[in-house]
N, C-alpha and C positions, 0 to 999 in steps of 0.2 A: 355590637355597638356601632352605630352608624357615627361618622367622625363630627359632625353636627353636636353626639350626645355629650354632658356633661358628665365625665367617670365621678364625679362627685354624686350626684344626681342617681347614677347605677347603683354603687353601693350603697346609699342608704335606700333605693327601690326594692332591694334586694333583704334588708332590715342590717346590713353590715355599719360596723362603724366606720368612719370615715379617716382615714392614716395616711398619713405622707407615704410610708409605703406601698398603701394599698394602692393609692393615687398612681404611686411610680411605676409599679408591677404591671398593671391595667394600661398603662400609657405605654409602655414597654412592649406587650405583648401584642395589641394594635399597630404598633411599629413594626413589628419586625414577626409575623404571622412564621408559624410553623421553627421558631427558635427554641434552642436547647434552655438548659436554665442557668451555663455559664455564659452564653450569649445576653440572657436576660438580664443576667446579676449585672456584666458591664453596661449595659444598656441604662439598669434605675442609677447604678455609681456615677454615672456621667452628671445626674442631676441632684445627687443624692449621695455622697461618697462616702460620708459613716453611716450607711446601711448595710448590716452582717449578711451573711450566706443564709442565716436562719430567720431574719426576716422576710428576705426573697423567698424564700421554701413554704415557707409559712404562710404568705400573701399569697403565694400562686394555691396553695393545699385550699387555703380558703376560697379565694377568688372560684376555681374549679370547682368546689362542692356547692358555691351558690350558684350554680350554673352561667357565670359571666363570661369562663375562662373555659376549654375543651384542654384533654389531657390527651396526646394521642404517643403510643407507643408501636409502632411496628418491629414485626420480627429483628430481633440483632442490632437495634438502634436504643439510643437513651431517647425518654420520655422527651416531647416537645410539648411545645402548647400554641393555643392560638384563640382569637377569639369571636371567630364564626363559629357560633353555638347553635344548639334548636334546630337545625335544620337536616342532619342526616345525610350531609356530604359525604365524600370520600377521598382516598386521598391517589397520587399516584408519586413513586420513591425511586429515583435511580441508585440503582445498582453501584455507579460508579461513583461519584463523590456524596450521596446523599438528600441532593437536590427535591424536594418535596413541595407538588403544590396540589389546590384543592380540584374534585372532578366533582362536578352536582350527579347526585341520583336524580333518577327521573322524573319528571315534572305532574304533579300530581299523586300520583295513589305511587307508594313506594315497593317496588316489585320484589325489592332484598329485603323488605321485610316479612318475605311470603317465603317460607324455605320449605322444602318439599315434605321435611317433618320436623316439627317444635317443640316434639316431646314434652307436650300442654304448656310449654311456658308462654306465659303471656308477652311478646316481642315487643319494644319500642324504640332500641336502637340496633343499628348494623353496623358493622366498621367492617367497609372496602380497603383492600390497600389493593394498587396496582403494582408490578415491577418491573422497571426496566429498564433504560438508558437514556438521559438526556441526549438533547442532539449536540452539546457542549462534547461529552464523552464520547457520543459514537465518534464526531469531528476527531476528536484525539487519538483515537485507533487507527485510523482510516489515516491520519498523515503520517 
């Protein structure tokens, strides 16, 4: 969603119906890219405070399955989400506190989706993950 777009505007593009939750969850998840879903639950409570645990769960299950919302899990971490969708990014995860942000695939013809055997499956997404250390954390070693 470009910050321009109307989240109102998204979900019914999408044929969803339109909920304060949904609104919340969606405005939440552009806020705050690559956040957990207790991160996210305080994020719609701020605007929204008798919103349960299961309607955040619920809004992002949805939101995700209409493809507005990306669901990403790396190894040994809880699911986050975010809402750079469609495009076949990737991600890179320090090791030390978590810190996660996005690395573009390559510009044009996507090379990770070419693997050297596909065992006929027809391919249309990859998930990269990088690992390694912020320079926050290396800084913290090193003093």
């Amino acid at each position: 969603m470009v910050r321009d777009e109307d989240p109102a505007q998204l979900l019914r593009a999408v044929g969803l119906r339109v909920t304060r939750p949904r609104l919340e969850v969606l405005s939440a998840v552009h806020a705050h890219p690559h956040a957990d879903t207790g991160t996210l639950l305080r994020a719609v409570r701020a605007h929204l405070p008798s919103v349960s645990h299961q309607a955040v769960y619920d809004s992002l299950h949805t939101l995700t399955g209409a493809g507005l919302v990306r669901a990403i899990q790396p190894a040994g971490s809880v699911t986050r989400y975010e809402a750079r969708v469609g495009d076949n990014h990737h991600h890179v995860v320090c090791r030390g506190c978590g810190t996660m942000a996005d690395v573009d695939c390559a510009v044009g013809e996507t090379p990770c989706l070419h693997p050297s055997a596909d065992h006929d499956f027809e391919l249309d997404e990859a998930e990269v993950v990088y690992w390694g250390r912020c320079p926050q954390c290396r800084a913290a070693t090193t003093a």
